[in-house]
N, C-alpha and C positions, 0 to 999 in steps of 0.2 A: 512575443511582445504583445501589449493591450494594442490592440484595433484603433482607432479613434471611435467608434462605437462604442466599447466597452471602458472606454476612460473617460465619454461624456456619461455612460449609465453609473460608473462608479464615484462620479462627480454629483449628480442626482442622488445617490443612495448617502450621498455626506450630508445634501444639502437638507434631505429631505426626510430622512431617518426616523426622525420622531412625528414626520406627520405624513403615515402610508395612503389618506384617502387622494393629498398632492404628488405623493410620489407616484401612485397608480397611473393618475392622468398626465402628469407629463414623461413614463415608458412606455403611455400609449402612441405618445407625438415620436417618442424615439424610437420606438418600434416599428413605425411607418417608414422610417428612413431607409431602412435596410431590406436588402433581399437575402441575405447571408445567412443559409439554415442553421448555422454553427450561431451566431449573435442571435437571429429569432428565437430558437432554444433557450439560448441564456437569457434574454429578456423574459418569457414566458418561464422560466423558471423561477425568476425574482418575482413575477407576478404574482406566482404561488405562495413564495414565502411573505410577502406583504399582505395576501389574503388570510391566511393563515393567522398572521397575528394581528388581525380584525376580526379574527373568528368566523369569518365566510368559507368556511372549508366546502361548501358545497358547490359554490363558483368553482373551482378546483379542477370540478368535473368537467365543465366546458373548455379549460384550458388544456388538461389532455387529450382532449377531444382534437383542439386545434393542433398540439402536437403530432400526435397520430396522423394526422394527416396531409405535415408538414413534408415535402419530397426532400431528401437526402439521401446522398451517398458515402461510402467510404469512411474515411475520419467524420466527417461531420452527421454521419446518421449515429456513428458512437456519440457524439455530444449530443443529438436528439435523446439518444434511449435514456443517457443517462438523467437530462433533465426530465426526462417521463418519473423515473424513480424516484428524483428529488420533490416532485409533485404529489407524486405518491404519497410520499413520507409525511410532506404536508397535509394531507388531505386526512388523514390518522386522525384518527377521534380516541379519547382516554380507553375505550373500552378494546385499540390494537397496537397499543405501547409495541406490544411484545414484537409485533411484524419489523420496528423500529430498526434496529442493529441489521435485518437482510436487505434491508430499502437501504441502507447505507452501502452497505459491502456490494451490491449489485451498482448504484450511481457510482463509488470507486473505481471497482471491474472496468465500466465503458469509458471514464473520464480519463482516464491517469498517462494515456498511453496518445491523448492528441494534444491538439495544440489551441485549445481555447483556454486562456489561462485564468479568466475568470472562474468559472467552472470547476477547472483545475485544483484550485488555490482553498477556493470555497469546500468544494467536497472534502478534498484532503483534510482538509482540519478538521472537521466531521469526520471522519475517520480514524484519526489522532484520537481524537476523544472516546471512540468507541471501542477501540484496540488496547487502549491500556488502561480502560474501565477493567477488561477482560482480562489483563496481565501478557496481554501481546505485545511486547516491548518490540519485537523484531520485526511486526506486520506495524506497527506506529512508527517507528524508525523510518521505514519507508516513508510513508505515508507525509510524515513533517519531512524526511528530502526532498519531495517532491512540491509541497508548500515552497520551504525556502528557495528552492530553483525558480519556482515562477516569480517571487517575490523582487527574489536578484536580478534576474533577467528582466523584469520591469523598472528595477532600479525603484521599486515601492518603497519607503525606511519602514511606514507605518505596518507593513505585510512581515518583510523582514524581521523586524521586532517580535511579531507574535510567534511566527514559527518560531527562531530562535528559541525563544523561551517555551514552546511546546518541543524542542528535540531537546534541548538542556536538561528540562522534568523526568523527560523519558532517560536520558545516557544516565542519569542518576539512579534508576533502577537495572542499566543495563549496564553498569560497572566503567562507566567511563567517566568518572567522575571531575575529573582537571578540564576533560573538552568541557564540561556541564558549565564550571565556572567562567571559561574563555567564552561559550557562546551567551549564557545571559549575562556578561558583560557586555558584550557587543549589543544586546539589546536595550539594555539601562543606555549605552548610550546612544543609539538609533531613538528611542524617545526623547532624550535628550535634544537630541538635536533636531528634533521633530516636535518642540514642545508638548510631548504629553503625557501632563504631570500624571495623573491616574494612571496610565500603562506603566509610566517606572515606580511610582508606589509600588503595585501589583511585582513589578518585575523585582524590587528590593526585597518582597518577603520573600521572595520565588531564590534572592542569592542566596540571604541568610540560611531559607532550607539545604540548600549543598555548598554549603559553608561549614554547617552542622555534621552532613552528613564526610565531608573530609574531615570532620574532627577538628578545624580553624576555628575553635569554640570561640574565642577572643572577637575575631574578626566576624562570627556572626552576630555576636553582640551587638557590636557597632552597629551593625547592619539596621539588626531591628528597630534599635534608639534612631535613626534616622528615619525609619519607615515610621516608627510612631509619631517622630514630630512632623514629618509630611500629611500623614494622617490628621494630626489637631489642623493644618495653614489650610489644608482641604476637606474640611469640616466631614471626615468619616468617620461616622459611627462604626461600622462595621468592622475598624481596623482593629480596635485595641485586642478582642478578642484572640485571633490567629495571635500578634504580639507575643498573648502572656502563654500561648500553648507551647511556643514555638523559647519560649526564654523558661518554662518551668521542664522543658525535656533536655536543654542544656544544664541549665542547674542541675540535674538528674545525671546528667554525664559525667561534671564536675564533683560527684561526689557530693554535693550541696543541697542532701535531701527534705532537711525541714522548709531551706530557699524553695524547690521544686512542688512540697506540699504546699503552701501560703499562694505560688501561683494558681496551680492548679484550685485548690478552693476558691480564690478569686476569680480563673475562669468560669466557674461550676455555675455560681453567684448569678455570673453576668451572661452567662448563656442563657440560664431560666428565666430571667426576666426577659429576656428576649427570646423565649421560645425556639430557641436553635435547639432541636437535636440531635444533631454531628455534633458540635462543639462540648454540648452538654456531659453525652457518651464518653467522647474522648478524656474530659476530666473526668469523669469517674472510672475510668480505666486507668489513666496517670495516677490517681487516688489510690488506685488499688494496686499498682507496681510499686509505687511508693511507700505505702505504709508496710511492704514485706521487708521491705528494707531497713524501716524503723522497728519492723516487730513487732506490728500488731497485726494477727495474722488475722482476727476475726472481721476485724473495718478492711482491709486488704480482701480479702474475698466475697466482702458485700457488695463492695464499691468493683471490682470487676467480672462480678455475675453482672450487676445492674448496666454497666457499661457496654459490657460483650454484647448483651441480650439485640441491643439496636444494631449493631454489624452485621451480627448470626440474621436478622429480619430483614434489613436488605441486602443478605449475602456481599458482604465486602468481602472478598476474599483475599483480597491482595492485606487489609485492613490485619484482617482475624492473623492471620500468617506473622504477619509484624509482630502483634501484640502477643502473642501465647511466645512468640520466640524472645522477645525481652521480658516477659515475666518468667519464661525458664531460667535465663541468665538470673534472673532476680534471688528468685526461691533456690537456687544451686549455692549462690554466692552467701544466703542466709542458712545454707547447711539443710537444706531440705529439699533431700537430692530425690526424693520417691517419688515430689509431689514437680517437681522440675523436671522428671522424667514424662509423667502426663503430659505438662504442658509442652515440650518437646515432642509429644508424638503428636500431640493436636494441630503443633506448627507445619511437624512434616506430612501433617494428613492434609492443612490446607494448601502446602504445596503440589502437593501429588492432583488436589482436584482442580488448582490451576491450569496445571500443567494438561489434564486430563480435557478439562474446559476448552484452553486453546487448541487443542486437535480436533471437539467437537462442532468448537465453532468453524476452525476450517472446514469440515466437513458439512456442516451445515450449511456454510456461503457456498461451498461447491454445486451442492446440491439446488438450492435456489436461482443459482448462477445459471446451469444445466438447463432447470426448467425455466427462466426467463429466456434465455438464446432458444428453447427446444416453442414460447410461445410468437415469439418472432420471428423466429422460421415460420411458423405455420400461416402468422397474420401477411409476410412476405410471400409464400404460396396462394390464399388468397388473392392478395393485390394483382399479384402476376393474373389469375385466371381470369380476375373482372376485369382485367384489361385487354387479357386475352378476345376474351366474350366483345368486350366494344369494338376492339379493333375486327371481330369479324361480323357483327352488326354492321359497321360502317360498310365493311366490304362490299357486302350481301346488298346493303341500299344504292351503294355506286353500281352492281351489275344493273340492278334495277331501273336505276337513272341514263346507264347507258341504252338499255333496249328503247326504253321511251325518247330519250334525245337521238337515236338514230332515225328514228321516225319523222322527228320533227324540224325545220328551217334552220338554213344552214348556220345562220346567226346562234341559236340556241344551241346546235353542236358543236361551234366554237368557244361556247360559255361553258359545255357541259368539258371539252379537252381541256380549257382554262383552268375547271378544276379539278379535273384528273392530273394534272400534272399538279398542282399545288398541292393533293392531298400525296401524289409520292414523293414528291420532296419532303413532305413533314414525315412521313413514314422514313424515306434514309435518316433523316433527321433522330429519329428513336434508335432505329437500328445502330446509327451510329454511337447515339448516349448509350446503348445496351453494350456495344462490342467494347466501347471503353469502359462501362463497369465490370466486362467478364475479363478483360484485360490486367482488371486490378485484381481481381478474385483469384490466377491463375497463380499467383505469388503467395497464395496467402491459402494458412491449411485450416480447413474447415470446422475440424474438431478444437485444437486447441489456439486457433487464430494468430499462431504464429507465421512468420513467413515459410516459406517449405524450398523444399531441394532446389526448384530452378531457382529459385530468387539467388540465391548463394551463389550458385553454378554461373549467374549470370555479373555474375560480379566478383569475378575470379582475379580480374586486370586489377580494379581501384584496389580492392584487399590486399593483393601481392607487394603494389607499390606502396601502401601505407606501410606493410612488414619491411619495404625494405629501408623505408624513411626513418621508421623508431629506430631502426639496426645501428642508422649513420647518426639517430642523435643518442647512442647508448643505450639507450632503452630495449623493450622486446616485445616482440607479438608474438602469440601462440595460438594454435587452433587446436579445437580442443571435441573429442564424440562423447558423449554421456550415453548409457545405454542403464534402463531399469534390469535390476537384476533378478533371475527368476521370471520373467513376467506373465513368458506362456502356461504358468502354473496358475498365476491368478485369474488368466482369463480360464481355463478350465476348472477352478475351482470354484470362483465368482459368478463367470458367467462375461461377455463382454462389453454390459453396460457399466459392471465396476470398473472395468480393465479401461474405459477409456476416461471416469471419473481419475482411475489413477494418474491417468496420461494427461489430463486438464492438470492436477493437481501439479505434477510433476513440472511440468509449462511455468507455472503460476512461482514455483519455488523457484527454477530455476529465475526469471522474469526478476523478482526482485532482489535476486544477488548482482546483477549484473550493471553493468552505466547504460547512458544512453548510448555512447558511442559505438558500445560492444555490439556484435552482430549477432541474434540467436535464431536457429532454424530449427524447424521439425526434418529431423534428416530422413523420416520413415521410419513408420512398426514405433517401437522402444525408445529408438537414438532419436538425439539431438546433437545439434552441433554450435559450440559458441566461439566466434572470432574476436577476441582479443587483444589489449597489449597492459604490459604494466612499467612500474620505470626501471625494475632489474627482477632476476631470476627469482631472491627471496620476494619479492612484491605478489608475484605470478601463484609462485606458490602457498600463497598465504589467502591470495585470493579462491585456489582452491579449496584449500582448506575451509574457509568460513562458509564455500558454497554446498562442501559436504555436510560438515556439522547441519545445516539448516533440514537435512533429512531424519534427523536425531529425532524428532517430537512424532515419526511414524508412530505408532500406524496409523493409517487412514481408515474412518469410519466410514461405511458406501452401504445404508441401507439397515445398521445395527449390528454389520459387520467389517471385524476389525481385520485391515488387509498390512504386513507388515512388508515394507518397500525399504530398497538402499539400491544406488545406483554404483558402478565402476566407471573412471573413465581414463581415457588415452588421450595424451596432447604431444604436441611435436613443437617446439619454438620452431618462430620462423624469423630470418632464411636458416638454413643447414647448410653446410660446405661437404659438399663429395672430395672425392681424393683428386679428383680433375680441375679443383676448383671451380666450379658452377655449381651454384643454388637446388638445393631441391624445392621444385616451383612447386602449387597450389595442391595440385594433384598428388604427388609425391608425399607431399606432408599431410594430405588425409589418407594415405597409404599407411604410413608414420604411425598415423594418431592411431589408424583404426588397430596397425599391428602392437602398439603398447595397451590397448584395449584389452586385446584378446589376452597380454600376457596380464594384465588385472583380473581380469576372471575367472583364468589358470592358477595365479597365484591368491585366492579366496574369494575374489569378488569385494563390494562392500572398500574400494581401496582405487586411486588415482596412480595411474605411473606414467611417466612422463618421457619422450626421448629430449636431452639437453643436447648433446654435443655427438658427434660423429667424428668418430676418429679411424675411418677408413684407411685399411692397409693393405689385408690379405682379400677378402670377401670382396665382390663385385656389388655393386649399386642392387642389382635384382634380388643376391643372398639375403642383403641386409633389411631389405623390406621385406621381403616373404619369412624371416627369422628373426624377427629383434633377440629373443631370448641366444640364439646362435650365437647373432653379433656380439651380445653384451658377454657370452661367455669366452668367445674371440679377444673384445676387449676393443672392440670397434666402433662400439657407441658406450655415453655413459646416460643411465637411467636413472628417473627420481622417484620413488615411489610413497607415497602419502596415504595412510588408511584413515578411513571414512569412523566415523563416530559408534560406540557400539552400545 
């Protein structure tokens, strides 16, 4: 939930939006209010971006300065790092664009996983936008979950609204096209009922587009006549454009090609006087899909040379992909199968270097991620030794102080033990803040910042009784070990600084297949272990499944070299019934997991098997764990087995 800090600063940034020299000075009054490193952060990171666009990016520097220096722990030194980076970003001058997209993917990294939701909310979307620039529908997907969660849980409409309509965009490329239409409905009506009229304009061409794209030609019709007369009552220039792009690629649908050329030339018209070059582009590539279709093949390949040329210059690739693949369809259906052949492979070339793209850029964020945590550690080693250094400075002056106040009247050596004892009480005082921060650290695994083996271990009781909870409300929990396959090869082949990029990366995958509720540990070496439930057995296993696929887009790039990963894993629903009717408790079922493991591995690796049911007859409790392949061939257990993406 927003703080009342960050719901008076989000109250501020409505009020004061368009005039940042007033909004400055009064986050300075709200910024005084708080000691809270996690809100100081946030505040100091809106500082930035309101500097930013006054053009002060030099101020910037004293804000991270103040950052840096800011004392945090825990969750809230993750919301420090991440506002450093978001500062960062700001602070980018034309000539480090390029740094852009890693300052993002690193303020996501430390944001996404606490609990300041302004931050949260803010980055994400930025991220959203940067992910499916890139054709990362599955790392945006995320990204707007994690949006509209905070949005919900604030009970924001206006926050609400946008995600929505940032996951709708994306499930429309990610094949989910009817949720697409459900969730920017929901958003046309959260503006709605949040009077703002410009977010539902925006959100109406936004249905019309996957209206289009279901093929409800009709009904996006409608759409856009309503978005255009919203457009004339709110006096936007800007709208009629999109409009006519967006009704001359329906008419194009419709078979209604002279309809679809007259738009498109009227787009063309009205872009150039307005200097838009997206728009302009797009009708001359419309122009040139179109006129193949009328048969004029010479205007047809003028018109999308000249088009293309702007995509191909700012590498649209998601763009170029679209278009070579409906001008194949084009040139095939006009019987001019050679040249529809080309444009087919062009399509499937820009697919392949999408595809090639989103592994790099995974590997790229890894890699900046590595060396941002690898310069934090170091700036943390520092901190630690000059503190070190003081605290034995001070030491060294109290022996000092004590030789000389033994010397002197008994009054002064009651001042000088007055403050011998005050400074060791401020010392337990550290000590104590230190033994609680290593207290947190022992839960949590260094490399990939997940929780590690005790954590789990130590929460064997609550886990057990949730499994037995979903049991009585039908539902099912399952634990589950993931283990990389091959792995001691890559560390002897790589070396094992890729070996643990792989083991971050792996984290990271696994990380966003999962809910919040789910429990994920570093079990050691390879394995992981994730605690789960779903609302039935098909649920569980489907869950697996989509967590496999997501290792599909391997390999991993560590350095210029291509590492190729798949994982196997073993889960056990929980509870099981022995033939004595008692449970196999916590232990028992990672006995379970670990022995359906081994038979994934056995049986190729790269594959999920599962123990469902226990049907204990002949075999003792001990066979059946030490053998599941035994059991299963007994007829003692029954197994589910799922192979991994190839």
């Amino acid at each position: 939930m927003f703080s009342p800090f960050e719901t008076e600063m989000d109250q501020l940034a409505n009020r004061y939006g368009d005039k940042p020299e007033l909004a400055l000075k009064h986050l300075a009054d709200l910024r005084a209010k708080t000691s809270n490193a996690a809100e100081i952060s946030t505040a100091l990171a809106y500082r930035c971006g309101l500097l930013s666009g006054m053009r002060k990016n030099k101020e910037i520097a004293g804000v991270l300065s103040e950052l840096d220096a800011l004392a945090a722990d825990g969750s809230q030194r993750q919301v420090k790092l991440a506002a450093m980076e978001l500062c960062k970003l700001y602070a980018l001058d034309d000539n480090e664009r390029n740094k852009y997209d890693s300052l993002v993917a690193a303020a996501f990294h430390f944001i996404k996983s606490t609990q300041a939701p302004t931050l949260r909310y803010w980055i994400s979307t930025m991220y959203v936008e940067m992910t499916s620039r890139q054709g990362r529908a599955r790392d945006a997907m995320e990204a707007a979950k994690i949006a509209l969660n905070v949005a919900r849980s604030n009970n924001d409409a206006r926050r609400q609204s946008t995600a929505l309509r940032d996951l709708a965009l994306i499930e429309v490329d990610f094949g989910n096209k009817e949720d697409a239409l459900a969730h920017i409905d929901e958003a046309i009506r959260l503006a709605q009922s949040g009077n703002a009229p410009a977010s539902e304009l925006e959100y109406m061409l936004n249905r019309g587009f996957i209206l289009t794209a279901l093929h409800q030609l009709k009904e996006a019709k409608k759409c856009y006549q309503q978005a255009e007369d919203m457009a004339i009552e709110q006096s936007r220039a800007d709208i009629p454009g999109v409009v006519w792009s967006n009704l001359s690629d329906i008419a194009y649908q419709e078979g209604k090609f002279l309809d679809s050329k007259a738009l498109s030339e009227k787009l063309l018209q009205w872009a150039n006087s307005r200097k838009d070059e997206r728009l302009a582009a797009y009708a001359r590539v419309s122009l040139g899909i179109v006129y193949v279709r009328l048969g004029q093949t010479d205007l047809a390949d003028n018109y999308f040379r000249e088009g293309i040329r702007y995509f191909e210059s700012e590498k649209q690739l998601v763009d170029l992909k679209e278009y070579y693949g409906v001008r194949a369809e084009a040139l095939a259906a006009a019987g001019d199968f050679k040249r529809a052949y080309l444009s087919l492979e062009k399509k499937l070339a820009y697919g392949s270097e999408i595809d090639l793209n989103s592994r790099g850029h995974d590997a790229a964020e890894l890699r900046e991620l590595l060396k941002t945590e690898q310069r934090e550690k170091e700036n943390l080693e520092l901190r630690q030794q000059a503190q070190q250094s003081r605290v034995a400075v001070k030491e060294a002056q109290l022996r000092i102080q004590r030789w000389w106040l033994l010397a002197g009247l008994l009054g002064v050596f009651l001042l000088a033990a007055i403050q011998v004892i005050w400074f060791s009480r401020r010392k337990n005082q550290l000590l104590e803040r230190e033994n609680q921060h290593l207290d947190r650290e022992r839960y949590l695994d260094a490399l990939t910042g997940l929780h590690n083996r005790r954590f789990l271990m130590d929460r064997k009781s609550p886990m057990w009784t949730h499994a037995l909870q979903e049991h009585q409300r039908s539902r099912c929990a399952a634990i589950m070990i993931i283990d990389a396959d091959f792995f001691k090869k890559v560390n002897d082949t790589y070396g094992h600084a890729a070996g643990d990029a792989a083991l971050i990366d792996i984290a990271n995958r696994l990380k966003r297949n999962i809910r919040e509720s789910d429990l994920l540990v570093r079990w050691g070496g390879e394995e992981f272990v994730i605690f789960t439930d779903a609302p039935n057995q098909e649920g569980l296993i489907n869950q697996i499944s989509r967590l496999m696929q997501d290792f599909k887009p391997f390999p991993l790039v560590f350095e210029g070299q291509q590492i190729t990963l798949s994982v196997s894993i073993g889960y056990a629903l929980m509870p099981l019934q022995w033939a004595d009717h008692s449970n196999a408790d916590i232990d028992q079922s990672l006995i379970l997991a670990d022995s359906a493991l081994y038979l994934a591995k056995s049986r190729g690796r790269n594959r999920a098997v599962g123990v469902h049911l226990l049907q204990q007859q002949k075999l003792d409790m001990q066979q059946i764990l030490q053998d599941l392949s035994l059991a299963e061939g007994a007829g003692e257990v029954i197994l589910m087995e799922t192979t991994g993406p190839k």
